[in-house]
C-alpha positions as a printed NumPy array, in Angstrom:
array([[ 79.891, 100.781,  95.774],
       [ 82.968,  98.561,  95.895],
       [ 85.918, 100.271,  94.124],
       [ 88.884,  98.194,  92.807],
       [ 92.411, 100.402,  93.467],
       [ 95.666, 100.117,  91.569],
       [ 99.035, 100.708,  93.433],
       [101.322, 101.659,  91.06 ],
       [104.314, 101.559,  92.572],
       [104.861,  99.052,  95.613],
       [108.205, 100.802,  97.318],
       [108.94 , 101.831, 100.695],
       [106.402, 104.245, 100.508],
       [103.65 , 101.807,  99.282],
       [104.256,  99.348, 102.05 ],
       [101.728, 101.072, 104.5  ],
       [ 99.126, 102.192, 102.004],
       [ 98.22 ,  98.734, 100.665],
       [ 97.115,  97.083, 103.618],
       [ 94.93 , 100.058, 104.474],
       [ 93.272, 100.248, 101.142],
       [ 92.829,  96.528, 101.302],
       [ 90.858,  97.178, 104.647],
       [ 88.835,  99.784, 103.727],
       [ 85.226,  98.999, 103.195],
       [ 84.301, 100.565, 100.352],
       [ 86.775,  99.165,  98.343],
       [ 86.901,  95.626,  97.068],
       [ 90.278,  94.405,  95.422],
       [ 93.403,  95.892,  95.36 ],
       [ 95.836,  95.055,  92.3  ],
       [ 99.492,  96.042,  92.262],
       [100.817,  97.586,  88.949],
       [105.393,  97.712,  89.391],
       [108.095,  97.456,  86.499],
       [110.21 ,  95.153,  88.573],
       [108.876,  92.085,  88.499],
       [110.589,  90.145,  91.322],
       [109.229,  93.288,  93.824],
       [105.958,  92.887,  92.1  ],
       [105.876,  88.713,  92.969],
       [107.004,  89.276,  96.1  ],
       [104.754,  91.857,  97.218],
       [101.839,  90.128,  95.895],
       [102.498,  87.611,  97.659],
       [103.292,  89.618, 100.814],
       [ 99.85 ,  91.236, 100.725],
       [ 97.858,  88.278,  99.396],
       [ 97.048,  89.845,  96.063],
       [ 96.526,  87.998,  92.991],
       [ 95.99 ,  90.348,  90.275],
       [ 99.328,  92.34 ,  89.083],
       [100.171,  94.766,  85.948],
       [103.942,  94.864,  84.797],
       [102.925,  98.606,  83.28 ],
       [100.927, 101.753,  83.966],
       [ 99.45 , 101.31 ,  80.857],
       [ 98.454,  97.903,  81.641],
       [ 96.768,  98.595,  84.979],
       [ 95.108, 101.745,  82.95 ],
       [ 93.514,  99.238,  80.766],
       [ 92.186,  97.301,  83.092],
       [ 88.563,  98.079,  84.87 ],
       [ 90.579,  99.33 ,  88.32 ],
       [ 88.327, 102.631,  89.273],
       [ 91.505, 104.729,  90.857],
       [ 95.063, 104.537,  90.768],
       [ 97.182, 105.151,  93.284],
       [100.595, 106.611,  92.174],
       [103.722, 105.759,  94.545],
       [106.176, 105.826,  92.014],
       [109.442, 108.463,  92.151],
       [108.241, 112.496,  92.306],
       [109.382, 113.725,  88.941],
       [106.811, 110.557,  87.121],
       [104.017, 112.018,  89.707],
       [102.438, 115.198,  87.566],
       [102.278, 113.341,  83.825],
       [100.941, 109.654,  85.578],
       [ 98.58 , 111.649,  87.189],
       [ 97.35 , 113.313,  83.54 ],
       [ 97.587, 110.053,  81.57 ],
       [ 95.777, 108.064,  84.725],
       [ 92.933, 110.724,  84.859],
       [ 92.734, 110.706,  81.088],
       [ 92.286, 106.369,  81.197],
       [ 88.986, 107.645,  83.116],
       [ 90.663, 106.837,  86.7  ],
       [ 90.335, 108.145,  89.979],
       [ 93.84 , 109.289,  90.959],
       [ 95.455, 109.52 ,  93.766],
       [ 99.194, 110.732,  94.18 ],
       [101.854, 110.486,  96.805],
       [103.705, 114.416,  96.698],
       [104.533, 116.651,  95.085],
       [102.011, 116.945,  92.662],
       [104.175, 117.732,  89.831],
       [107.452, 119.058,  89.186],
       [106.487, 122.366,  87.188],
       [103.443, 124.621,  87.099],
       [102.592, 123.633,  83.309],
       [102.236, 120.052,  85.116],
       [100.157, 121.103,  87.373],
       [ 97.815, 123.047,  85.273],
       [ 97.758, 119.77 ,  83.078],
       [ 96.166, 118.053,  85.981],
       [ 93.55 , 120.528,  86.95 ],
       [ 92.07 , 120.527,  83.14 ],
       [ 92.331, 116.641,  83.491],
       [ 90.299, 116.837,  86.376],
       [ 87.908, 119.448,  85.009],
       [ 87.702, 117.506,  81.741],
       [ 87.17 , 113.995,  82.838],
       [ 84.955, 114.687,  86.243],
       [ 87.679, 112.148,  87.643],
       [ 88.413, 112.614,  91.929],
       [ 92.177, 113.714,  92.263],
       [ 93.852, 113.705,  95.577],
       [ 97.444, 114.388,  96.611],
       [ 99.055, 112.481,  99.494],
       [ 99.59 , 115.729, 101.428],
       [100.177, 114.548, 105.111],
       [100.813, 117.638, 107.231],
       [ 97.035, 118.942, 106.785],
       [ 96.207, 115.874, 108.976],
       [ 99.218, 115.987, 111.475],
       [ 97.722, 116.924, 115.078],
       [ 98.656, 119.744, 115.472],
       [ 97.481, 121.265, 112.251],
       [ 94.064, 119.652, 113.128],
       [ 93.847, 121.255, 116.539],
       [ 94.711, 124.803, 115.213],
       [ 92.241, 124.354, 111.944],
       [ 89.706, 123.834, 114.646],
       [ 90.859, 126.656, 117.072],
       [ 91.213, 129.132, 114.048],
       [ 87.404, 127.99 , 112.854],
       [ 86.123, 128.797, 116.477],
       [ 88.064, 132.266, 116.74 ],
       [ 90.769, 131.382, 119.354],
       [ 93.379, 133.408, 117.153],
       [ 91.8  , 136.373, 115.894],
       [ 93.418, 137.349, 112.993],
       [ 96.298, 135.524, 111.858],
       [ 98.901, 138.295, 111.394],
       [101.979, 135.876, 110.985],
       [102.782, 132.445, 110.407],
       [105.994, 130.065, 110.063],
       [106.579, 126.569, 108.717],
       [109.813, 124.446, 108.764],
       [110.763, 121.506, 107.55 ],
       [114.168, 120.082, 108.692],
       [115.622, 117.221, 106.592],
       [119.247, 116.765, 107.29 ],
       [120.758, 114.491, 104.469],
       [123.759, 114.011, 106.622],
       [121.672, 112.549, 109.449],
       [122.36 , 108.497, 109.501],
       [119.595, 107.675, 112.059],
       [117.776, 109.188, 109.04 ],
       [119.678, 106.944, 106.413],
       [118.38 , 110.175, 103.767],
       [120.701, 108.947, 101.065],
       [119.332, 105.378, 101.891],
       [116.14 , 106.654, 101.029],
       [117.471, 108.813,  98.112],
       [119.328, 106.288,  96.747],
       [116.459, 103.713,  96.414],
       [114.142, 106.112,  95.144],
       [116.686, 107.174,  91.901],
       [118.768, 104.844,  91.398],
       [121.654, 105.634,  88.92 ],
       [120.286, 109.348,  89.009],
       [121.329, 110.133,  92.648],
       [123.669, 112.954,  91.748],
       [121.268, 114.72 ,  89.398],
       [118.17 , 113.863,  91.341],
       [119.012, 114.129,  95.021],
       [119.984, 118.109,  94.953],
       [116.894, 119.137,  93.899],
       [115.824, 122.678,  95.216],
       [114.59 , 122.559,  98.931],
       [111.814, 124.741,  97.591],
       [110.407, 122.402,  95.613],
       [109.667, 119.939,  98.155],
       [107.862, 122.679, 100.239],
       [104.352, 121.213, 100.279],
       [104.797, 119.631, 103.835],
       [105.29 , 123.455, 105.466],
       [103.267, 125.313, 103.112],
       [100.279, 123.07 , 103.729],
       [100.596, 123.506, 107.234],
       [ 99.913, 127.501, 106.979],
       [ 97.312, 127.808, 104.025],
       [ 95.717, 124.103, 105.745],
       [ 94.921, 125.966, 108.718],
       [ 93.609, 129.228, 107.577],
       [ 92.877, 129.093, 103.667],
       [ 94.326, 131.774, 102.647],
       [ 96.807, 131.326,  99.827],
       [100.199, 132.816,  99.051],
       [100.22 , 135.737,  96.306],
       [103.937, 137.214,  96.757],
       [107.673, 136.005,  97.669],
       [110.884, 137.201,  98.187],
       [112.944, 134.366,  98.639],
       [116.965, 133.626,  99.421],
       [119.558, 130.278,  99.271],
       [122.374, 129.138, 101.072],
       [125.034, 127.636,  98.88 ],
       [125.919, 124.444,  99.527],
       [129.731, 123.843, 100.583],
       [129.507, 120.11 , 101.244],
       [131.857, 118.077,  99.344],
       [129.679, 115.001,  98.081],
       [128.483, 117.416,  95.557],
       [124.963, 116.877,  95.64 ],
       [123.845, 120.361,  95.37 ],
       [126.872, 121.433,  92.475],
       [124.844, 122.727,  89.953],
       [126.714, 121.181,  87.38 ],
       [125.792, 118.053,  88.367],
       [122.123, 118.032,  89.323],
       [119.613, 118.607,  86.545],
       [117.902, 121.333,  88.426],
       [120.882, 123.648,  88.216],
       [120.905, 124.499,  91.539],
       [123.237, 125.115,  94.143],
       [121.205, 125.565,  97.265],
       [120.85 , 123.317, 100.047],
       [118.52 , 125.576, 102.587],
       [116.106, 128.169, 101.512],
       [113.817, 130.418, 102.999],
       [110.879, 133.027, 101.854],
       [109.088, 135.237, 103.311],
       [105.583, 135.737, 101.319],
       [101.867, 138.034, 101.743],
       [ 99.017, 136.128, 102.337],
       [ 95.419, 137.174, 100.846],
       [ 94.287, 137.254, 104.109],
       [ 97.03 , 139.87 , 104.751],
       [ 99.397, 137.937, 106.82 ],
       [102.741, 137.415, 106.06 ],
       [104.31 , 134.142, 106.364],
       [107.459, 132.44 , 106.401],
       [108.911, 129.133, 104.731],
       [112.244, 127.547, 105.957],
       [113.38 , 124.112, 103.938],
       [116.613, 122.998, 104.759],
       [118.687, 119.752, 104.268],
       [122.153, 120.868, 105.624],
       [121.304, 121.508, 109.385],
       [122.137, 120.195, 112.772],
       [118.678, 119.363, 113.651],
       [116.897, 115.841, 114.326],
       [114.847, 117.178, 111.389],
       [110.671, 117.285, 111.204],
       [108.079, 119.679, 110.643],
       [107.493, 122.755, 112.529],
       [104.871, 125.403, 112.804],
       [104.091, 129.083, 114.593],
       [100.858, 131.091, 114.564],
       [100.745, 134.49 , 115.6  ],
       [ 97.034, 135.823, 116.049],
       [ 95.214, 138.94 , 117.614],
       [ 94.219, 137.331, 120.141],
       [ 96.45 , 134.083, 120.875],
       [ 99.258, 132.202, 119.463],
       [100.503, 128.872, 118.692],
       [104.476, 127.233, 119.006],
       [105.559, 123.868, 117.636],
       [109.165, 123.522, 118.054],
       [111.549, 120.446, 118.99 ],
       [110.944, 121.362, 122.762],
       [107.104, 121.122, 122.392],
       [103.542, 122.215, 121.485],
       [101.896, 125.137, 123.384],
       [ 99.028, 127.702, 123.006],
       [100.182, 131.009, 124.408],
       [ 97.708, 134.009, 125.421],
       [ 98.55 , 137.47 , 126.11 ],
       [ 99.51 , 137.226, 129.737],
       [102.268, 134.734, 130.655],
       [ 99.863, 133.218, 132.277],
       [ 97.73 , 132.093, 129.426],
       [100.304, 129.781, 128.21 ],
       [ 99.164, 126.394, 128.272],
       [101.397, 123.092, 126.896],
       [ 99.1  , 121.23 , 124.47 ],
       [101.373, 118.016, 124.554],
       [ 98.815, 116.025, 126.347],
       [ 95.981, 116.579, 123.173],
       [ 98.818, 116.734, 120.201],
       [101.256, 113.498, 121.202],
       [100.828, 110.695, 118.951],
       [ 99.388, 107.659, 121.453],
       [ 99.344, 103.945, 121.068],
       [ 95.895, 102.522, 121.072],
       [ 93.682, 100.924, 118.798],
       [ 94.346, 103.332, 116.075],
       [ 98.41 , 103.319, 116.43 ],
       [ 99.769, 106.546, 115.909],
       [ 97.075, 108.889, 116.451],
       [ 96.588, 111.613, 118.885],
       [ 94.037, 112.826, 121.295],
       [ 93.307, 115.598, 118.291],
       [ 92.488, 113.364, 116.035],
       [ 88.524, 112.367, 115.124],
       [ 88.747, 108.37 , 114.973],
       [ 85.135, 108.223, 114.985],
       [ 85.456, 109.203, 111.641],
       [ 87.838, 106.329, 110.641],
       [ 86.527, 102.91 , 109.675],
       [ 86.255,  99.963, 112.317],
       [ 88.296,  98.198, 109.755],
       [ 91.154, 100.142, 110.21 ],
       [ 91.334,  99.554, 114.089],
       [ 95.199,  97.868, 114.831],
       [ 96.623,  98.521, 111.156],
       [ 99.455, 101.157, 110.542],
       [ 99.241, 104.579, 110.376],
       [103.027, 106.135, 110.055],
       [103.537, 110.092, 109.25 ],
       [102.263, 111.58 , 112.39 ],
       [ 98.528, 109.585, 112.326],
       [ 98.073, 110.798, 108.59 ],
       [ 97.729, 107.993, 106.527],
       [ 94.162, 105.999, 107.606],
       [ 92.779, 109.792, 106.934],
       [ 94.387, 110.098, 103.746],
       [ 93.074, 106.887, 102.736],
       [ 89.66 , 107.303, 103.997],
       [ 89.379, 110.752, 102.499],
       [ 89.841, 109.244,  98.775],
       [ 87.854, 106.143,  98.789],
       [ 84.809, 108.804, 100.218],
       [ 85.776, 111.214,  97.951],
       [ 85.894, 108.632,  94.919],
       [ 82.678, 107.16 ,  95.786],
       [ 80.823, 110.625,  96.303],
       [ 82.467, 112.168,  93.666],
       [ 82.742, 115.415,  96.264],
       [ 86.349, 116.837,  96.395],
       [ 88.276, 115.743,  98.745],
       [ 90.675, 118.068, 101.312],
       [ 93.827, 118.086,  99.096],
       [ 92.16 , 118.175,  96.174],
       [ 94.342, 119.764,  92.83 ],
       [ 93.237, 123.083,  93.38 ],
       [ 94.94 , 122.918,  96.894],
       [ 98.048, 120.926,  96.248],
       [ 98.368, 123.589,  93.623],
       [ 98.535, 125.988,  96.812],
       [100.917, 123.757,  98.629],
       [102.934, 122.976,  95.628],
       [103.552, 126.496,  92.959],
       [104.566, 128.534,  95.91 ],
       [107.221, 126.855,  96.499],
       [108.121, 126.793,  92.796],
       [108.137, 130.451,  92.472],
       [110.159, 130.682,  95.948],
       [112.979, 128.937,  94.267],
       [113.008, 131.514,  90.951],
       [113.095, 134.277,  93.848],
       [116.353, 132.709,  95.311],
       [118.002, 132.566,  92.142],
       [117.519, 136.146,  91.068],
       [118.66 , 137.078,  94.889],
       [115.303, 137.627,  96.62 ],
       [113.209, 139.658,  94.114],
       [109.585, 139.978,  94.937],
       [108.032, 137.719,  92.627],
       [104.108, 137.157,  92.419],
       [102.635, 133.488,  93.109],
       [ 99.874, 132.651,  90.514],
       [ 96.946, 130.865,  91.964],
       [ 94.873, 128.519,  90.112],
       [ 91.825, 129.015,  92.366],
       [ 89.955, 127.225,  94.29 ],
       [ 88.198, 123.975,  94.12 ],
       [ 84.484, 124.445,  92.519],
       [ 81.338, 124.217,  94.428],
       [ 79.611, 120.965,  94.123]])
C-alpha cells in the first residue's frame, strides 16, 4: 500500500516531519495543506511538493489517506474529530486536546470511523524511557513503588528563545495563550511514568506557585485559562499501587528538559541534569548508563545505543531526527499503524492517559490540593 499524507500545518514544528514522511516507504506523496499562502509556496517548493490545500477542509476533500495535524494546540482535539470524521487517518502533534469532552470526542471518532489515530507523544521513545520499558518488562525493578517526572521549561531562558517560539505559534494571542496552566502541557512527564509501566493515574492532589513575574503572562485576568500559576506539581496513586509525582514548571533556573526517577523493589533508576544511572541496593550496584542512553551521531543522527534502528527504514538512514531520537519512530509507527490498521503505541486511549491527568491536576491546584479522582477512558481494544 502507498498512502498519500497531508501536513496540515507546515511551521517550525512541521519542518522535520515532512521530509521523513516523504522518505518513508510506504507512503507515496505528501501534500501540504497551510492558511498562509506565501509559507505554503515556499515550503512547497522547499520540499519539492506540488500538490497544496489553502484549507483543512480542502485537503479533507481530497483522496489524502491521513492527515497530519501541526497546527497550534488548542485547533489539535476538534481537527482531529472533523479529520477522522472526512474518513482520515490522523495523526496529531500534542496535546491531544485541550479538555476531556475533546478528548472523548476523539475516541468515539475513532471507534466510529475504524480510522488509526496517533498523538505525537515523544518522551515514550526518548532513550531512556526505552531502556527502562525494557528493564521493567524483564523484572530488573521489581515493583515500581514510586516514580517522578519533570519537565523544566524556563520561559525566561533566551538560549531557549520560549517566547520566540510562543510568539510564532499565537500570534496576536500571546498574552491569553502563552500562560496556559503548566498542567496542561503535562503529557511529556506523564508519558514517561505510565510509558514505562502501564499503569494509569486514578487520584491527585495537586498545588501552584503563583506567578510574580511582571510580563504578566500568567495574570489571570489576562490569559483565557484563568490561571495564575507558573509551576505545578501533583502527587497521584497509580493502579498498580505506586504513587507518583509530576513537576511542570516554566519559572525556574534550570537549562530546562525532561527528567525521570524509578524507584523499584529491587533496583532503581535516576535521570537528572548530572546524568543517567541504574542504582542497586548496595552502593556498589550503581552503574552510569550514559554510554547506552547518549544520543550519538551516526547514520541515524540523534539516536542512542537504546534505540532499535533495525526497526527503522533504510530510507530514513542520514535524515533528521530532533527530540531526543523520537521522531523517525513516531513516523514509522503511524504509516505501520495506518497500513495495518493495528493501534499504534500512543494511540487515543493512551494520550488520554498522558493528557486528562494532567487536566484534573490543574482543578486540584485551584481548589488548594484536594484529592480529586482521574477518570480513565480505558484502554485501547484488542485487535
Amino acid at each position: 500500500m502507498s498512502l498519500k499524507i497531508g501536513m496540515v500545518g507546515t511551521g517550525q514544528m512541521a519542518q522535520g516531519f515532512i521530509p521523513l514522511f516523504k522518505a518513508h516507504p510506504l507512503v507515496g506523496e505528501v501534500v501540504l495543506c497551510d492558511l498562509d499562502a506565501a509559507k505554503l509556496r515556499a515550503n512547497a517548493e522547499k520540499f519539492g511538493i506540488t500538490r497544496t490545500y489553502p484549507s483543512l477542509d480542502d485537503i479533507l476533500g481530497s483522496d489524502v489517506d491521513a492527515v497530519a495535524i501541526i497546527t497550534q494546540h488548542w485547533l489539535h482535539g476538534p481537527q482531529a474529530v472533523k479529520s477522522l470524521r472526512a474518513g482520515k487517518h490522523v495523526y496529531s502533534a500534542v496535546p491531544c486536546a485541550e479538555t476531556i469532552p475533546e478528548i472523548q470526542a476523539i475516541v468515539r471518532a475513532v471507534e466510529s470511523t475504524g480510522r488509526v489515530y496517533m498523538m505525537g507523544e515523544t518522551s515514550y521513545y526518548y532513550p531512556h524511557v526505552v531502556w527502562c520499558r525494557e528493564q521493567y518488562r524483564r523484572g530488573t525493578f521489581g515493583d515500581i513503588t514510586f516514580a517522578e517526572a519533570s519537565y523544566h521549561h524556563d520561559w525566561d531562558i533566551k538560549s531557549i528563545d520560549s517566547r520566540g517560539i510562543i510568539r510564532a505559534r499565537t500570534g496576536d494571542k500571546f498574552l491569553e495563550i502563552a500562560g496556559s496552566p503548566p498542567m496542561h502541557y503535562a503529557t511529556h512527564s506523564i508519558s514517561q511514568v505510565v510509558g514505562v509501566t502501564g499503569a494509569h493515574m486514578t487520584q491527585v492532589s495537586a498545588l501552584g506557585w503563583r506567578d510574580r513575574h511582571p510580563d504578566g503572562i500568567y495574570d489571570p485576568a489576562v490569559n483565557k485559562y484563568r490561571n495564575a500559576f507558573s509551576n505545578e506539581t501533583a502527587l497521584f496513586a497509580m493502579s498498580d499501587g505506586a504513587c507518583a509525582r509530576v513537576n511542570e514548571f516554566r519559572r525556574v533556573g534550570h537549562p530546562g528538559g525532561e527528567f525521570m526517577t524509578l524507584c523499584g523493589t529491587e533496583a532503581s533508576f535516576e535521570y537528572t541534569q548530572a546524568g543517567r544511572v541504574i542504582i542497586g541496593k548496595g552502593f556498589e550496584d550503581t552503574k552510569r548508563l550514559d554510554d547506552i542512553l547518549t544520543l550519538r551521531p551516526g547514520v541515524y543522527g540523534g539516536t542512542a545505543p537504546a534505540h532499535d534502528v533495525a526497526r527503522l527504514p533504510k530510507e530514513f538512514a542520514n535524515m533528521p531526527n530532533n527530540h531526543w531520537g523520537s521522531h523517525q519512530f513516531l513516523v514509522d509507527d503511524f504509516v505501520k499503524a495506518c497500513v495495518t490498521g493495528e493501534q499504534p503505541p500512543t494511540n487515543i486511549w493512551q494520550a488520554a492517559r498522558y493528557m486528562i491527568p494532567g487536566l484534573i491536576a490543574h482543578d486540584s491546584a485551584e481548589q488548594g490540593g484536594v484529592q480529586l479522582a482521574v477518570p480513565d477512558l480505558g484502554g485501547a481494544p484488542k485487535a
